[in-house]
N, C-alpha and C positions, 0 to 999 in steps of 0.2 A: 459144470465140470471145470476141475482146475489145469492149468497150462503154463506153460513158460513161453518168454520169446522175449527176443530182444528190442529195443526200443529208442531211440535218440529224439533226447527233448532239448531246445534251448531255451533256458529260462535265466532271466535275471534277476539277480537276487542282491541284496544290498548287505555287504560287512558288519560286524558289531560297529568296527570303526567310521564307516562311513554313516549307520543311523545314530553315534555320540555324536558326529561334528555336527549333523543338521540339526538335533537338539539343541546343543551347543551354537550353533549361528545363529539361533533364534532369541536367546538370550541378552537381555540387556546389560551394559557394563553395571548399571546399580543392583543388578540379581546376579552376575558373575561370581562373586565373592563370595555368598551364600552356597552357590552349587556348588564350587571348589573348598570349603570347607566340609560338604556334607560327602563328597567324594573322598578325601582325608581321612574325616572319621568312619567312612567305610572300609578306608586300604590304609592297613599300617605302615606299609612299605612305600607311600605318596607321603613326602613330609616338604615342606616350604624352603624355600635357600635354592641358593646358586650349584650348578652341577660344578663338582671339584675338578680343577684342570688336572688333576693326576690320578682321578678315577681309574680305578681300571675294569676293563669288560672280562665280566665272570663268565666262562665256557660251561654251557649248559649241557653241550652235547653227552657230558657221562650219564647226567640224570636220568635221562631215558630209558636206562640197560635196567634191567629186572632179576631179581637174584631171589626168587619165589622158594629154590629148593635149599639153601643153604640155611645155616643153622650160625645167627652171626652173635656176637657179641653184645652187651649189655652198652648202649650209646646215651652221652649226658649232653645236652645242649652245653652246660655250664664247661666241659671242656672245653669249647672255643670262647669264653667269655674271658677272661682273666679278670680276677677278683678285686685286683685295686682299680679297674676301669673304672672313669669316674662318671657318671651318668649324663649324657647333653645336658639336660634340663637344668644340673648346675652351673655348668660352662655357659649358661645364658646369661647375656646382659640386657636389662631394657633400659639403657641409657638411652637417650635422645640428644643429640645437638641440634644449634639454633638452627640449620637448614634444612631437618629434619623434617619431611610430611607428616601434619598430623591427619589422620586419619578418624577420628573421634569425629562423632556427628552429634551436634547438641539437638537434644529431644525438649519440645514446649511442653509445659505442663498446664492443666487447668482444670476448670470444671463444664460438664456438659451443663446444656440449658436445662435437661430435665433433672438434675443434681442441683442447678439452681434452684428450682419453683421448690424445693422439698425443701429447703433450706428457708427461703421465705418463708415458706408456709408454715413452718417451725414456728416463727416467732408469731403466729396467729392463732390466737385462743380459739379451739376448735376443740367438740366432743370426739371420743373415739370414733364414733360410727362414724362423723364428719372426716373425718381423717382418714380413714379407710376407702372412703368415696373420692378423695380428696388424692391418693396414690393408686387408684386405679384409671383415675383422669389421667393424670400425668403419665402413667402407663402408656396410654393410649395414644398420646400426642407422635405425631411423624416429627421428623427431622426439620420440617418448616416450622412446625408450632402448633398447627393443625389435628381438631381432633375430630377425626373419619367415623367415628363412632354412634350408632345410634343412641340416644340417652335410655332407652327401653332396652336398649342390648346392653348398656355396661349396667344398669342395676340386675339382669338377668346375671350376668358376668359376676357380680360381689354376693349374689348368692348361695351359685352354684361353689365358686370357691374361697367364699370366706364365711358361708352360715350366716350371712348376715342380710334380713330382709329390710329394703328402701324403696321408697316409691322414685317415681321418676321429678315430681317435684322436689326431691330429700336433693337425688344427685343436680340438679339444675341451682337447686340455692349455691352448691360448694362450686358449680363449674363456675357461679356468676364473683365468687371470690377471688377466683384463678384468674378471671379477668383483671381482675383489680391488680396482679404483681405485673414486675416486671420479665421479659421485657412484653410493654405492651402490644397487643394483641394476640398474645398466644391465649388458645384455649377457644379460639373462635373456631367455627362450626364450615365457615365460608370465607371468601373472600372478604362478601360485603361486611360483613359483620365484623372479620378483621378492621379493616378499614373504619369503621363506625365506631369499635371500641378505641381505635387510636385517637382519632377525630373531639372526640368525648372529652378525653383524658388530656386536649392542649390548653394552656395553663395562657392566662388573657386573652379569650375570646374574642376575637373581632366579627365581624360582617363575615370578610371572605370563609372564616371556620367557620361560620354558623351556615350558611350558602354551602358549604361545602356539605355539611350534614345534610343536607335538605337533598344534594345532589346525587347522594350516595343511597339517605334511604328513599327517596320518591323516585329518582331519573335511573337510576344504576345498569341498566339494559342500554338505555338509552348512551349515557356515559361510556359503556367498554366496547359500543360499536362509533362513537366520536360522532353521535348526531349532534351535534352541538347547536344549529336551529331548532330542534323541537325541544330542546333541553330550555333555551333563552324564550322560546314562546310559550311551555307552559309554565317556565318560575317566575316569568316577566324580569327576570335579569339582562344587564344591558350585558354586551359583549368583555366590554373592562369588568365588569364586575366577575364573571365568570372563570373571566381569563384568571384574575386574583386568585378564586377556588379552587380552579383546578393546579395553580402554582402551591395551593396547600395541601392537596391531593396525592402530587407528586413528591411532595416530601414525605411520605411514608412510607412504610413497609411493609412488602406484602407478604416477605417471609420473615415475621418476626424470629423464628426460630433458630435461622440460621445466621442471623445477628452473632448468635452466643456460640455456635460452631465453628464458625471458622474462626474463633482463638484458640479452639483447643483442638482442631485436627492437625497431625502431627505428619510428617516423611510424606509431605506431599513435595518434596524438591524435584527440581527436575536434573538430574545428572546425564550432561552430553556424551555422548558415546564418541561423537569426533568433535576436532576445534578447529577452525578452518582462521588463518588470518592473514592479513594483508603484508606483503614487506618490498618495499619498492615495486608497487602495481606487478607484483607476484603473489597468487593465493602458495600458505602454505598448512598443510594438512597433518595434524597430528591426531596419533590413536590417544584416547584416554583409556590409558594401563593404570590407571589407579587402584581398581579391583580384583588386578589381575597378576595376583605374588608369583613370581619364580616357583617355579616345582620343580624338582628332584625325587629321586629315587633313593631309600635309604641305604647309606651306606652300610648299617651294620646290619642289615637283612643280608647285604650281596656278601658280604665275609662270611656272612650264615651258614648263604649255600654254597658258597667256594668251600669253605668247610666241611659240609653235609658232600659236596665232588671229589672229596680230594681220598674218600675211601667207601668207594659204592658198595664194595664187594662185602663191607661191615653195618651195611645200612638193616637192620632193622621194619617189623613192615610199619611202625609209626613211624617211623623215622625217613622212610618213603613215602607217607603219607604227609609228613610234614615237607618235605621238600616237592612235592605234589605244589602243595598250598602255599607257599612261598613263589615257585616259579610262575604260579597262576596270576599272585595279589604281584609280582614284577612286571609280568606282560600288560596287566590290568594300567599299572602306574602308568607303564611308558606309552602305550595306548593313551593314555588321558591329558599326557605331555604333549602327545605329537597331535592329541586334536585341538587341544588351547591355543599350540602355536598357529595351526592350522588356520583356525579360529579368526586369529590375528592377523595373521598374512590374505585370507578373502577378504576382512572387512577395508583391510587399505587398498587391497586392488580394486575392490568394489569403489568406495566413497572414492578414490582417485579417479576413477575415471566417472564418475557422479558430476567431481569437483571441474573437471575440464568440460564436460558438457555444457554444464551451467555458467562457464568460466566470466560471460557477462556479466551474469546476472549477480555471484557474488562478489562478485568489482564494483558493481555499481549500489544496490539494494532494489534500483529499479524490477517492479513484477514485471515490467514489460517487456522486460528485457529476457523473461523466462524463455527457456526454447522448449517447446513440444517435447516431450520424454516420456515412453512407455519402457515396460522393464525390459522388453527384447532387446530396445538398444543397448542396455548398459551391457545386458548376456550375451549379445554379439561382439563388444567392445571386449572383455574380460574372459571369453570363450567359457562361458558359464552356464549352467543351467539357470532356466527362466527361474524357476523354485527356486534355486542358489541365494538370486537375486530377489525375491522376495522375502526371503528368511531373514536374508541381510536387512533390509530397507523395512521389516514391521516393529514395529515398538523401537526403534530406535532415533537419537535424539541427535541433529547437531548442532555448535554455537557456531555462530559468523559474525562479523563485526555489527550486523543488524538486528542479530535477537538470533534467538535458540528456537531450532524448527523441527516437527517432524522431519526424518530423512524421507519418508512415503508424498511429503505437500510438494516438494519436487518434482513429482511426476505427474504427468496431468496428458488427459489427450490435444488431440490437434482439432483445430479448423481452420479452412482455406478460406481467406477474405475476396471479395471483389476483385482485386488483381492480382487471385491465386498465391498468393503468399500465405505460407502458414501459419498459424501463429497457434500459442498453447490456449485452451481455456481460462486459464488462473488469467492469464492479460485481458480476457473479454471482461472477466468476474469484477477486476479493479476497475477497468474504466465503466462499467455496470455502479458498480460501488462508489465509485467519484458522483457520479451523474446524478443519483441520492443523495448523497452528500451538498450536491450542490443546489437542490433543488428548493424552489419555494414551497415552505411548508406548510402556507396556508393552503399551495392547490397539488400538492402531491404529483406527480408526474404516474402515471395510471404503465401496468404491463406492452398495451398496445402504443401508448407511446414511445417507454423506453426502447422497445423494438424498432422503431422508428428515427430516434436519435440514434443507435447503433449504426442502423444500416447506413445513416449520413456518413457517419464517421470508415465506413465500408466494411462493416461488417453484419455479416447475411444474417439476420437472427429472428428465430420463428417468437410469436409472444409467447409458447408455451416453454420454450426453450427459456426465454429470459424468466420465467416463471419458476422454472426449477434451479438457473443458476440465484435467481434472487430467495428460494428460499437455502438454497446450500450456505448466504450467504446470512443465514437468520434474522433477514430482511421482510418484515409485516407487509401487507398489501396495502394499498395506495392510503384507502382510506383511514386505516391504524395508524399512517405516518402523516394525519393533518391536525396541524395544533393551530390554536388563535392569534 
């Protein structure tokens, strides 16, 4: 049965404007410009430039009255236009003076690796059906060079979609061509095999290549776990000698593929979001506004509707529907203005007091000079929400006089040493990091040890502990890090 009654709830609920700025905070200053353009070509009434000092503010307040029953007059937009107006777009200049930002980003051009081999393989006398076997290989290869593929699955593959039947010997003669281009080793199946066809293909063969062959295809197991005694007792190689092979070992490549990639990956730059620099042992903190143009509201929209206000009582119902849709796409603009600045105004009061926290650490470059930083501190410093603070600090980039960081590598937890002092993680992880660094690498300094030189140094540190910051630090285990 249905019923009435009354009820008091309290619920919170977040603004249109408040869920733009948290989108908007999240955003990086090199994806800024992109959003702000596509916001533009949404709102005709959002256009680029400085708001005019002698703007004036159009009263809205008539638009709201409704004249449903009257019977108005025939209304022309072109009445408030005047016909020799002459259009912005010509009043535009794109001149540039020499202190002018440019703004233009040069784009690399090139060729992928798998545009390469096709191009090779062009100038190699091959039958059609070779050729066809020969661009489904290629197909197939990953981003390394690497082809994951079974040879029974890609001639099942050229049948089903090219009507063309091959045995798996047909595809294995073209793969062993492919070996033959550059760069070498793509089209290997394996590691070892990478390796073996590189090894192959070195031009004045000495000992140490040929030893080196032997080591790759007889020992190879033995090799990527660095037994290097059972390696020398059963090739009967002395220790020099090995040392020699595996120094031609190390000269290769084990992603041939990505040889040929990184010339032609392109807007991999990293653009800082702040610039933080030194000026008489004072840090000073600047936003990168590069991507982020002036916006205004159009002025010949607000003549529009001062126009469309200044005789409600003649309005028309399109022509209240048009002013509908104008005062909409206005509120929209200035909404999108006041979260940009918004925008601007968190991320400096945020990174300011970032900057002062850290204020050692970017004085010096010293890690160790890091201090303990989770986000609550900076959202109690800024009277912020924790989220605030994290929207701020994800994907974004700063420069300091020591290189360009994540703004998130700043924050790190805490551990109390031996005589209770705190100190951050990222300080355990460097002097963790030195301690490898300095280590003999014929005998590798093993987990339980390094736990061991820490706690000298007074710092309480479990081996599993040193286990997880060594591999955060993509640091191998003891025995991956012993060379001859």
């Amino acid at each position: 049965m249905l019923n009435q009654k009354l009820q008091q709830k309290l619920l919170q609920k977040l603004s249109p404007q408040q869920i733009m700025l948290m989108k908007l905070l999240q955003i990086p200053s090199v994806n800024l410009e992109q959003r702000i353009k596509e916001e533009i070509e949404a709102n005709p009434v959002l256009e680029e430039g400085k708001e005019a000092s002698d703007a004036e503010d159009v009263d809205f307040s008539q638009q709201e009255e409704e004249h449903d029953n009257k019977n108005d007059d025939e209304f022309d937009l072109e009445d408030y236009l005047p016909d020799d107006e002459i259009p912005d777009y010509k009043l535009y200049a794109n001149n540039r003076g020499p202190d002018d930002e440019q703004r233009d980003i040069p784009y690399a051009s090139g060729r992928t690796f798998h545009e390469n081999l096709h191009q090779q393989l062009g100038l190699r006398i091959l039958t059609e059906e070779e050729r066809i076997i020969a661009e489904t290989i290629i197909g197939n290869l990953d981003d390394a060079g690497y082809l994951q593929r079974e040879i029974e699955a890609l001639a099942d593959d050229i049948l089903f979609t090219r009507n063309v039947e091959v045995t798996q010997d047909d595809v294995l003669k073209v793969l062993y061509v492919i070996h033959e281009v550059d760069p070498a080793g793509v089209g290997a199946r394996n590691l070892q095999e990478c390796l073996l066809i590189q090894l192959k293909r070195v031009e004045n063969r000495t000992d140490a290549v040929d030893l080196a062959i032997d080591v790759i295809w007889k020992y190879f197991n033995d090799f990527t776990k660095k037994h290097y005694e059972k390696i020398m007792k059963k090739s009967g190689a002395t220790e020099e000698e090995l040392k020699a092979a595996i120094e031609e070992i190390l000269k290769l490549n084990p992603k041939p593929g990505n040889s040929m990639n990184e010339t032609v990956k392109v807007n991999h730059y990293i653009q800082p979001d702040f610039m933080i620099t030194i000026n008489d042992d004072e840090l000073e903190l600047q936003l990168n506004s590069r991507n982020a143009p002036d916006l205004r509201v159009s002025r010949s929209y607000q003549e529009m509707l001062k126009g469309y206000a200044a005789n409600p009582s003649k309005q028309s119902k399109d022509q209240k529907d048009a002013v509908s849709f104008i005062k909409q796409k206005i509120d929209s603009a200035k909404w999108f203005i006041d979260a940009i600045q918004q925008r601007q105004n968190t991320l400096i009061t945020t990174m300011t007091a970032i900057m002062e926290y850290q204020k050692q650490y970017l004085l010096t470059g010293d890690e160790t000079r890091l201090r303990p930083m989770i986000l609550k501190d900076i959202a109690d410093i800024v009277k912020l929400d924790i989220s605030t603070i994290s929207r701020v600090a994800n994907s974004k980039y700063v420069q300091t006089p020591y290189g360009t960081f994540l703004l998130k590598s700043f924050f790190s937890e805490s551990m109390q040493k031996e005589d209770g002092e705190e100190v951050s993680t990222r300080e355990i992880k460097k002097i963790l990091q030195d301690c490898i660094e300095q280590e003999d690498k014929s005998k590798p300094i093993t987990d339980e040890n390094l736990s061991k030189v820490l706690k000298e140094k007074g710092y309480n540190i479990a081996r599993r502990t040193v286990a997880k910051y060594r591999e955060q630090l993509n640091i191998p285990v003891a025995r991956l890090r012993k060379e001859l």
